[in-house]
ZADO-1210 file (C-alpha; in nm, 4 decimals, padded with zeros to 6 digits):
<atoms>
<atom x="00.4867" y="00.7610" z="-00.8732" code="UNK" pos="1"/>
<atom x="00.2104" y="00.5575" z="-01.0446" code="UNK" pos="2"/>
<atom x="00.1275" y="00.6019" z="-01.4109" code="UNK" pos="3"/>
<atom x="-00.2320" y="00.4550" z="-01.4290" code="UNK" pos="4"/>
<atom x="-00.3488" y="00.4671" z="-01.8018" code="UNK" pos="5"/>
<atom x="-00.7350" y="00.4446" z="-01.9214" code="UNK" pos="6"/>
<atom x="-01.0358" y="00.6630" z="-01.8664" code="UNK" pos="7"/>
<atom x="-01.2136" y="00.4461" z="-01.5797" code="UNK" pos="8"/>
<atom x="-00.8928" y="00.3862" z="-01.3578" code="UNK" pos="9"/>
<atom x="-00.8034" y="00.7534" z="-01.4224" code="UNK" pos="10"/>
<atom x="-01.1067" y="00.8944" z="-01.2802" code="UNK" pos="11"/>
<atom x="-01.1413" y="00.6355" z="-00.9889" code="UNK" pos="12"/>
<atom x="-00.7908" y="00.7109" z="-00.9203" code="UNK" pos="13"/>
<atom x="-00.8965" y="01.0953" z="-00.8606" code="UNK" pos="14"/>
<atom x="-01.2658" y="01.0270" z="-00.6753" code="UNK" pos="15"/>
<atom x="-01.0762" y="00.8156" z="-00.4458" code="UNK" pos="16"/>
<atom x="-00.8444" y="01.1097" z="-00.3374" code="UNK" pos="17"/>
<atom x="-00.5382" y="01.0563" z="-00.5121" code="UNK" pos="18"/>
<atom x="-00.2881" y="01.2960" z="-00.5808" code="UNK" pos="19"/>
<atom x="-00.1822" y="01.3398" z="-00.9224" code="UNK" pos="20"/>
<atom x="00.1545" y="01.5534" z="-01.0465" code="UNK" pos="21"/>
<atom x="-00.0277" y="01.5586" z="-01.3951" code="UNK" pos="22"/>
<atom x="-00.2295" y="01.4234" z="-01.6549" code="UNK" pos="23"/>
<atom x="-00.1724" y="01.3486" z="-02.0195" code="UNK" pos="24"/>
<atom x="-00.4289" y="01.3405" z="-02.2968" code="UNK" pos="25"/>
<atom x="-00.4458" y="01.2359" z="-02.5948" code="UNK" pos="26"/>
<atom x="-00.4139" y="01.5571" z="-02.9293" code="UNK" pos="27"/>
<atom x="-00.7603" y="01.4964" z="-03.0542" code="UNK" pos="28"/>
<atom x="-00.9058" y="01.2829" z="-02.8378" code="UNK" pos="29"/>
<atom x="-01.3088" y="01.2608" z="-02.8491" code="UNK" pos="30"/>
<atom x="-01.4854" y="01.4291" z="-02.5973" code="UNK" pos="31"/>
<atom x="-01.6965" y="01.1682" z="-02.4125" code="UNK" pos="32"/>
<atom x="-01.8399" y="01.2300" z="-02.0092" code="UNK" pos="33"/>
<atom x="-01.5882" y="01.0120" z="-01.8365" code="UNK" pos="34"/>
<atom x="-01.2739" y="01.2008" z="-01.9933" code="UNK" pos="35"/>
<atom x="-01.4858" y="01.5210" z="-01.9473" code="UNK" pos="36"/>
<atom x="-01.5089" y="01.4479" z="-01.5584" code="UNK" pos="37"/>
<atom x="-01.1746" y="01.3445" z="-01.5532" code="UNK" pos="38"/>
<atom x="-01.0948" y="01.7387" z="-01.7068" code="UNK" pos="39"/>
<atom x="-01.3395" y="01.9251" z="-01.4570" code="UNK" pos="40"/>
<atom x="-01.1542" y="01.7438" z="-01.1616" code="UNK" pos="41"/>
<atom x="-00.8053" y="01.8341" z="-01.2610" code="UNK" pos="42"/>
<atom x="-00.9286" y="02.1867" z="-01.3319" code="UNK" pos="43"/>
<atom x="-01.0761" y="02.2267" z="-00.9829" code="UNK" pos="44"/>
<atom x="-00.7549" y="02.0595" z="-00.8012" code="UNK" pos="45"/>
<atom x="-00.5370" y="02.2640" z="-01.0238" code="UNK" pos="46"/>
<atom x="-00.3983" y="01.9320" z="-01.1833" code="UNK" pos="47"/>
<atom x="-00.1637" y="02.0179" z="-01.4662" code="UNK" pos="48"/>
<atom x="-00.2905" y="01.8712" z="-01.7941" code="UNK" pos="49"/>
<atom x="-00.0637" y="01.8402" z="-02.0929" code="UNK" pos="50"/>
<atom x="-00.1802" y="01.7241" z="-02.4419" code="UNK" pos="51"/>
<atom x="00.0640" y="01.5258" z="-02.6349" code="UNK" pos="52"/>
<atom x="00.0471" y="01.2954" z="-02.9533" code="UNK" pos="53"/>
<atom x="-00.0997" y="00.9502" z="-02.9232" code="UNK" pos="54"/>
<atom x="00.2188" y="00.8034" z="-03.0042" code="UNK" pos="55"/>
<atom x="00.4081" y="00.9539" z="-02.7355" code="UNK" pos="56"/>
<atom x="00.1135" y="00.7898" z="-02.4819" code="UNK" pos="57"/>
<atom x="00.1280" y="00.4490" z="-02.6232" code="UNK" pos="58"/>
<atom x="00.5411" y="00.4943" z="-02.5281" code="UNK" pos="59"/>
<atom x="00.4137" y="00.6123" z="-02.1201" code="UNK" pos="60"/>
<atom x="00.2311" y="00.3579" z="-02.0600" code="UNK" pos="61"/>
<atom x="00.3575" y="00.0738" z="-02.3008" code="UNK" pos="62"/>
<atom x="00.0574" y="-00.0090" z="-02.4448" code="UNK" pos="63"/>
<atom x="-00.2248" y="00.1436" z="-02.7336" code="UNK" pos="64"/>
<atom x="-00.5132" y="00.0504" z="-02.4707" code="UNK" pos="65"/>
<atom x="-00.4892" y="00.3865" z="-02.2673" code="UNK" pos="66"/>
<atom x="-00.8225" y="00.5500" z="-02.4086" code="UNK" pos="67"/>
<atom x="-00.6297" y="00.8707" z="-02.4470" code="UNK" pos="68"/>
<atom x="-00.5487" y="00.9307" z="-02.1161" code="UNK" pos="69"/>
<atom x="-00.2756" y="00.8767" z="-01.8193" code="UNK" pos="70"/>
<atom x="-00.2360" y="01.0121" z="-01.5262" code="UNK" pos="71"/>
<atom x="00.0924" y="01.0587" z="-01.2751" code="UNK" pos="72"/>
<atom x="-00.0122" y="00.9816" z="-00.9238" code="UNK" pos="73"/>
<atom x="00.1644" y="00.9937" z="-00.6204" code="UNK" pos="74"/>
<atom x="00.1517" y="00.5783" z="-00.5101" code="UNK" pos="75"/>
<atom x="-00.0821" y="00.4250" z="-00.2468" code="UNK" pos="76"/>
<atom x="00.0434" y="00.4057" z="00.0933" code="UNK" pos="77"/>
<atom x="00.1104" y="00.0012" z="00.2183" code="UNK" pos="78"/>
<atom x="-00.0994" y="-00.1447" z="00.4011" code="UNK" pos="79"/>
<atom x="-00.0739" y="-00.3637" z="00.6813" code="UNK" pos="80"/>
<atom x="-00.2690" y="-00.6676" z="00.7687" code="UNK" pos="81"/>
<atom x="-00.3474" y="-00.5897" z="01.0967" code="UNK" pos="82"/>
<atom x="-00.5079" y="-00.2300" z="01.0145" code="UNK" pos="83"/>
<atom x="-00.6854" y="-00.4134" z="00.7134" code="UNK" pos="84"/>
<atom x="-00.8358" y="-00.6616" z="00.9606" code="UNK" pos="85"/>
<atom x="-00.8679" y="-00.3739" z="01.2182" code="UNK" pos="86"/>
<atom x="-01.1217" y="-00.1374" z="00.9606" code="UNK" pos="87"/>
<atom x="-01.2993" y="-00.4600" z="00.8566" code="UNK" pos="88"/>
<atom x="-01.6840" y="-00.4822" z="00.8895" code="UNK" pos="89"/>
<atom x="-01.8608" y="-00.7481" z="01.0526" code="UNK" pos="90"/>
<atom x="-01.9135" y="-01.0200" z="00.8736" code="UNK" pos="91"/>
<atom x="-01.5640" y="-00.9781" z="00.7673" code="UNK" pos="92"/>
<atom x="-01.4966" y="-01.0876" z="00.4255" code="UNK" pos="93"/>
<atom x="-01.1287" y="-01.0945" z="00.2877" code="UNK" pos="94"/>
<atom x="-01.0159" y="-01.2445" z="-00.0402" code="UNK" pos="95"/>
<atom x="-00.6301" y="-01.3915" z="-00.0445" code="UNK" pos="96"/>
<atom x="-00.4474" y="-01.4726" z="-00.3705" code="UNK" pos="97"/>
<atom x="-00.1975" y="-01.7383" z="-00.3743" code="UNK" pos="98"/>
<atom x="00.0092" y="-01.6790" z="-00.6819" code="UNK" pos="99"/>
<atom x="-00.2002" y="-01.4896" z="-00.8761" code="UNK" pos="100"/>
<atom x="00.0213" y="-01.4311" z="-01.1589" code="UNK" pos="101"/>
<atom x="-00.2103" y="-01.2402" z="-01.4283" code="UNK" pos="102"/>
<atom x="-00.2493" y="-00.8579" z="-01.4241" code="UNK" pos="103"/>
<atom x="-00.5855" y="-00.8979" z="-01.5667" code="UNK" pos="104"/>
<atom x="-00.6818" y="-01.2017" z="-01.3393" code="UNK" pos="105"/>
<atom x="-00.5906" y="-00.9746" z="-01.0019" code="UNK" pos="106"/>
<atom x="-00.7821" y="-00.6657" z="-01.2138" code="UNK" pos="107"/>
<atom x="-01.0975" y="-00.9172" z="-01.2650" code="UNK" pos="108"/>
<atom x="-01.0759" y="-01.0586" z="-00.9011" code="UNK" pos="109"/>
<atom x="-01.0239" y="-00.6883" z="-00.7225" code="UNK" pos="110"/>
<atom x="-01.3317" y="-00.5632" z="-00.9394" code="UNK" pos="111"/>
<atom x="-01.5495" y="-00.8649" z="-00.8012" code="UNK" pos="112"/>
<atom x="-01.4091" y="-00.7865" z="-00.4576" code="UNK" pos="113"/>
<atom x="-01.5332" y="-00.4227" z="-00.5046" code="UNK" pos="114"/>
<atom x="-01.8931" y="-00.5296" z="-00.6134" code="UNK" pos="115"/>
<atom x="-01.9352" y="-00.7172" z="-00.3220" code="UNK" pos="116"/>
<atom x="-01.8221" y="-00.5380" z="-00.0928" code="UNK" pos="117"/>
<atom x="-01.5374" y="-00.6954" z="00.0358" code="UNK" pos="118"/>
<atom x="-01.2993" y="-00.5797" z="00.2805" code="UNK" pos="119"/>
<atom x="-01.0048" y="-00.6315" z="00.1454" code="UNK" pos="120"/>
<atom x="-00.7436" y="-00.8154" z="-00.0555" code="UNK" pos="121"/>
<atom x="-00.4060" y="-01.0173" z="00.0322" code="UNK" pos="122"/>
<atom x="-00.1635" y="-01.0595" z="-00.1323" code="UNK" pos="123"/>
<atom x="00.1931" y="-01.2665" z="-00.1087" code="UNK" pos="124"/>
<atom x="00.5352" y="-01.0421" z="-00.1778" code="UNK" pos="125"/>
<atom x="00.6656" y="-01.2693" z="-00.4006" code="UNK" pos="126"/>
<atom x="00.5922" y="-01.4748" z="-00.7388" code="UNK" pos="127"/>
<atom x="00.2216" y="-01.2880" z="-00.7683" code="UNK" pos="128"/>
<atom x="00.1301" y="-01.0466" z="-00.9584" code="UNK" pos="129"/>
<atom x="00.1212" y="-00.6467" z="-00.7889" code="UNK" pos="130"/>
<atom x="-00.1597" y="-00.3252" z="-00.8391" code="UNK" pos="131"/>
<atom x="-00.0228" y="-00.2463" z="-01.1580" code="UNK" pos="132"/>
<atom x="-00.1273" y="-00.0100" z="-01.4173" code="UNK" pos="133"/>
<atom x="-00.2380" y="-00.3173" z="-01.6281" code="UNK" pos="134"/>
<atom x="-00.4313" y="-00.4650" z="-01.3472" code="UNK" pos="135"/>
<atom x="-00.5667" y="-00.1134" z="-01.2641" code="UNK" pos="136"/>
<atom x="-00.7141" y="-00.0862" z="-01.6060" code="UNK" pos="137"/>
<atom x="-00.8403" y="-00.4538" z="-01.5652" code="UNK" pos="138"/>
<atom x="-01.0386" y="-00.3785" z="-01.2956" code="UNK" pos="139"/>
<atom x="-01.2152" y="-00.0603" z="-01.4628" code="UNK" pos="140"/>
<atom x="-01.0738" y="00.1380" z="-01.1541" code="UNK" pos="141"/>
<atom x="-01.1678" y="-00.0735" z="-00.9051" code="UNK" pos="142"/>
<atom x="-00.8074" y="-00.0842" z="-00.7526" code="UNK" pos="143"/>
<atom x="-00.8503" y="00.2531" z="-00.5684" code="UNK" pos="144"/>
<atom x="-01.1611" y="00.1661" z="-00.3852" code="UNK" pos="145"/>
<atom x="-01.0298" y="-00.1859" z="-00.2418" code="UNK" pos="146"/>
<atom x="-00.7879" y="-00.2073" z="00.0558" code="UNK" pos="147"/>
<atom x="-00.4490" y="-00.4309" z="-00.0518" code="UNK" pos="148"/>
<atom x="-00.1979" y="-00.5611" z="00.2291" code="UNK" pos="149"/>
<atom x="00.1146" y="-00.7511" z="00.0284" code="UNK" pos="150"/>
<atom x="00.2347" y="-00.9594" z="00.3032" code="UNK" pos="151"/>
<atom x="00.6142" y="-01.1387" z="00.2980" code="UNK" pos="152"/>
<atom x="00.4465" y="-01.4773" z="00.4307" code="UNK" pos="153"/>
<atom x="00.1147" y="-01.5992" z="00.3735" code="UNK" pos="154"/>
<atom x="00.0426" y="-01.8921" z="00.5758" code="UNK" pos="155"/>
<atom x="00.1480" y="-01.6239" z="00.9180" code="UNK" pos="156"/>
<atom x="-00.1308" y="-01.4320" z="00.7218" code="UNK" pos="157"/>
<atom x="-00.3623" y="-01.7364" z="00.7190" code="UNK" pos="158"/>
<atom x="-00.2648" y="-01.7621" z="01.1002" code="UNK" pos="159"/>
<atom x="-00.3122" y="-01.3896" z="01.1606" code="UNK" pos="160"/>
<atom x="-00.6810" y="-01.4112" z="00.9968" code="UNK" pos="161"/>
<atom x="-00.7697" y="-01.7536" z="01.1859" code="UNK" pos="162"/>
<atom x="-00.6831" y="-01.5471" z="01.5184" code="UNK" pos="163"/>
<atom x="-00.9174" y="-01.2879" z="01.4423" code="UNK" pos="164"/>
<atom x="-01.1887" y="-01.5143" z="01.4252" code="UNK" pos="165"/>
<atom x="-01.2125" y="-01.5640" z="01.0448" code="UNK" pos="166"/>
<atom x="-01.2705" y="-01.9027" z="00.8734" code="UNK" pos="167"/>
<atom x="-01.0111" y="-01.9743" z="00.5969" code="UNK" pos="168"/>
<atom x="-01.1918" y="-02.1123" z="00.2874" code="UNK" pos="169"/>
<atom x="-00.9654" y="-02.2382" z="00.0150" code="UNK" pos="170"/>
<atom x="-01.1299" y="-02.3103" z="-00.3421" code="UNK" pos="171"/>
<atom x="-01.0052" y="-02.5997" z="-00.5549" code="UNK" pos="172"/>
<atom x="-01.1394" y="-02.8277" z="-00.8291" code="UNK" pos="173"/>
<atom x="-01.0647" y="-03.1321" z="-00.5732" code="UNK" pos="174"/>
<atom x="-01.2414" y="-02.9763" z="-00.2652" code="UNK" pos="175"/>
<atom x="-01.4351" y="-03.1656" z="-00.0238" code="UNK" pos="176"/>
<atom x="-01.7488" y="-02.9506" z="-00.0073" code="UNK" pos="177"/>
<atom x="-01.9589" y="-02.7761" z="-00.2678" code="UNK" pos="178"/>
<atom x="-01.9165" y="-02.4221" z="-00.2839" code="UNK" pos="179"/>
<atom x="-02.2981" y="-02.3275" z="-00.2093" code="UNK" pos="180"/>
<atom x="-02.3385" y="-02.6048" z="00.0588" code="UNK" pos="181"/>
<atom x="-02.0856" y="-02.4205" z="00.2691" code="UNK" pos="182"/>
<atom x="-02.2212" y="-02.1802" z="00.5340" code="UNK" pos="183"/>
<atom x="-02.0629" y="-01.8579" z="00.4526" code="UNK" pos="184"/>
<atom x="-02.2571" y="-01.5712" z="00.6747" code="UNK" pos="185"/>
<atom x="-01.9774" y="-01.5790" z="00.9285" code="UNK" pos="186"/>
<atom x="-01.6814" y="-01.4150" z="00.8998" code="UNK" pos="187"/>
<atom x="-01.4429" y="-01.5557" z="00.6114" code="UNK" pos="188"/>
<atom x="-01.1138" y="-01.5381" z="00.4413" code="UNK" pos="189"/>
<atom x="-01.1515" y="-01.7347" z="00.0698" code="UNK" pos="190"/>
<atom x="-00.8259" y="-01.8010" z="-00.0697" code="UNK" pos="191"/>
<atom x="-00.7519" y="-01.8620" z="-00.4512" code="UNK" pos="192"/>
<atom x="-00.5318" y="-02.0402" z="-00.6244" code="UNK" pos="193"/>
<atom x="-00.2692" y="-01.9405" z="-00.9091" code="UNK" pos="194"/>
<atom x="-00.3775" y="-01.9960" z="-01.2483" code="UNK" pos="195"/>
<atom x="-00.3416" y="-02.3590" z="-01.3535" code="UNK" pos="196"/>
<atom x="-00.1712" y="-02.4837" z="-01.0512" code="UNK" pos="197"/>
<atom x="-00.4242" y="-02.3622" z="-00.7958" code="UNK" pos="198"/>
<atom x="-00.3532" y="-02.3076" z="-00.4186" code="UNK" pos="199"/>
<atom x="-00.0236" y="-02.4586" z="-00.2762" code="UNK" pos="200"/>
<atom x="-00.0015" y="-02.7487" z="-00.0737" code="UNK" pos="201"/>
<atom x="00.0956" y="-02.5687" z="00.2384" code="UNK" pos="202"/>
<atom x="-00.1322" y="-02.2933" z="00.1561" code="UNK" pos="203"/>
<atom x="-00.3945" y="-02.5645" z="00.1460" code="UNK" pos="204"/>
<atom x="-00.2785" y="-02.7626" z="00.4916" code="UNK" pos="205"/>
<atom x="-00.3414" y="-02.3908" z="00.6732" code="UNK" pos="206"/>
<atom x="-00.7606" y="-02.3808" z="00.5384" code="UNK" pos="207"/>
<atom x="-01.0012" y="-02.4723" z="00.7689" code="UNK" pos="208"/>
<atom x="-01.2063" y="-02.5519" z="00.4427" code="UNK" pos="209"/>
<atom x="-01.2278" y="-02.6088" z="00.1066" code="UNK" pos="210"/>
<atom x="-01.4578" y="-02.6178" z="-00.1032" code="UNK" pos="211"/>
<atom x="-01.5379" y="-02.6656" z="-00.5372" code="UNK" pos="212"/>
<atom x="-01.7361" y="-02.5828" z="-00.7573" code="UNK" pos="213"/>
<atom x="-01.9211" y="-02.8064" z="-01.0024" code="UNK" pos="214"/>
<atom x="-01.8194" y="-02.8849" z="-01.3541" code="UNK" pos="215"/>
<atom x="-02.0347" y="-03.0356" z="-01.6140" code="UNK" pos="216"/>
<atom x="-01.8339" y="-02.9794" z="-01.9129" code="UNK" pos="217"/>
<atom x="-01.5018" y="-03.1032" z="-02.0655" code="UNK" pos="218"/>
<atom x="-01.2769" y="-02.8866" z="-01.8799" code="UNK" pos="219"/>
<atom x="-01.1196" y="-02.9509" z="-01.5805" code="UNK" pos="220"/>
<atom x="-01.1693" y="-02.6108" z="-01.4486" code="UNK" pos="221"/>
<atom x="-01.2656" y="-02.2304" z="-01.4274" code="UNK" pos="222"/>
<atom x="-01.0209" y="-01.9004" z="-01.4939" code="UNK" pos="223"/>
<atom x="-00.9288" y="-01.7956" z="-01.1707" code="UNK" pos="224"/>
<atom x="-01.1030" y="-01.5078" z="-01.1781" code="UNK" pos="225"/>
<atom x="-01.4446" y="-01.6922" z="-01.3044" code="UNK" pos="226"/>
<atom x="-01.4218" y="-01.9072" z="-01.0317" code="UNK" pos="227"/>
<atom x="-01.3580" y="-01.6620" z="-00.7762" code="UNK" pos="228"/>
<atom x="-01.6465" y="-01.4406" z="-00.9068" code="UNK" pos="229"/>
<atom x="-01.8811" y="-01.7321" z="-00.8559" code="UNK" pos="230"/>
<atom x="-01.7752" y="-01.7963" z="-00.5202" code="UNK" pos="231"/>
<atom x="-01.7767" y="-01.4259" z="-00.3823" code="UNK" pos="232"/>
<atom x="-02.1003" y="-01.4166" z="-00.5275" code="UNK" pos="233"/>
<atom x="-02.2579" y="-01.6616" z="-00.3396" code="UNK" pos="234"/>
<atom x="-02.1295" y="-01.5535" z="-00.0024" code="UNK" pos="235"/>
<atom x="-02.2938" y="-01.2578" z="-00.1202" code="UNK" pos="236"/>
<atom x="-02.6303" y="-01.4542" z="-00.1970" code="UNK" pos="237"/>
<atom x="-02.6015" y="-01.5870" z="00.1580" code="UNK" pos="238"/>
<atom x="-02.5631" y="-01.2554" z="00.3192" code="UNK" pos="239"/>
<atom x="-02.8525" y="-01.1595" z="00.1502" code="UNK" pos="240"/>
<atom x="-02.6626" y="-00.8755" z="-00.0553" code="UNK" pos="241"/>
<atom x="-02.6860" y="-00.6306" z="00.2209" code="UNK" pos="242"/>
<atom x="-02.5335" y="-00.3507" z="00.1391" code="UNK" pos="243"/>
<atom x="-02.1889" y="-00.3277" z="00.2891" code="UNK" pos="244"/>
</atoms>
């Protein structure tokens, strides 16, 4: 069970299907048309929804940033690389974290992802950051509407996305090419870095590129998310935005 917290994830959470055991809101909460939506779904799936002091909400979802709402949902099903790859539209695009530790980085990253269309998003088992509530409500809901595969090893993931024809594009302050001199219309896999220590070396060895972006001021480099935004952006611009 998944307790997702804040009006936007709430409500993505139930247009994207989800089943939900109940809902909490806030005793006195303002009415406003996303929590009203939110309300009109539950009634018509005959979602229980229980009112309860704001206190007692700040104690379900450990935090005072919930909007006045939270939500029990049944969790996502996993999802495996190969059916990820399988359901992925041509020119595949697929965005792989390596390390991403932040909830609100991975929220920030999956919400670009969504924007653009992307296919998908890997991520590694271990020392990286999960779809939590946190990085549900980072991503304004975005979470539900982007496919995730957690895999155990990521460079067999690398390999796995290299056999099905996908270029691996690694970004890094020390890359060899600049980001918008790359051709990215075919189909890709861009990889991103932890925060502050960026991709690791192995990770690195298994791209068949990477590429930077430019800095002009006194800081040695972007947020993680920042930079990722720019760079899913312009394989966006190069595509032409179509629609996807």
């Amino acid at each position: 069970m998944d307790i997702l917290y804040g009006r936007n994830p709430v409500l993505e959470a139930l247009r994207a299907g989800r089943a939900a055991r109940k809902l909490v809101v806030a005793a006195g909460v303002a009415p406003e048309e996303r929590l009203a939506e939110i309300l009109d779904m539950a009634r018509e799936r005959a979602i229980p929804v229980e009112e309860s002091a704001r206190r007692r909400l700040d104690d379900i979802t450990h935090t005072e940033h919930h909007q006045g709402i939270a939500g029990y949902f049944h969790g996502r099903q996993p999802l495996a690389l190969e059916d990820m790859l399988a359901a992925a539209r041509a020119p595949q695009l697929i965005v792989v974290l390596d390390g991403i530790q932040d909830p609100q980085n991975l929220g920030a990253i999956t919400r670009t992802a969504d924007a653009v269309g992307a296919d998908g998003i890997v991520l590694p088992r271990h020392r990286a950051a999960g779809i939590t509530a946190a990085a549900a409500k980072a991503s304004a809901g975005a979470t539900e509407h982007v496919a995730v595969a957690t895999v155990t090893n990521l460079v067999h993931a690398l390999e796995q996305m290299q056999a099905a024809g996908l270029w691996v594009v690694g970004l890094a302050a020390d890359g060899e090419t600049r980001y918008d001199s790359f051709d990215f219309t075919g189909p890709v896999a861009i990889v991103v870095g932890a925060e502050g220590e960026g991709m690791r070396a192995l990770t690195r060895r298994h791209c068949d590129a990477v590429v930077s972006l430019p800095l002009a001021g006194h800081v040695s480099s972007l947020n993680a998310a920042a930079a990722a935004a720019v760079l899913l952006y312009e394989v966006a611009r190069q595509r032409g935005f179509a629609p996807r």
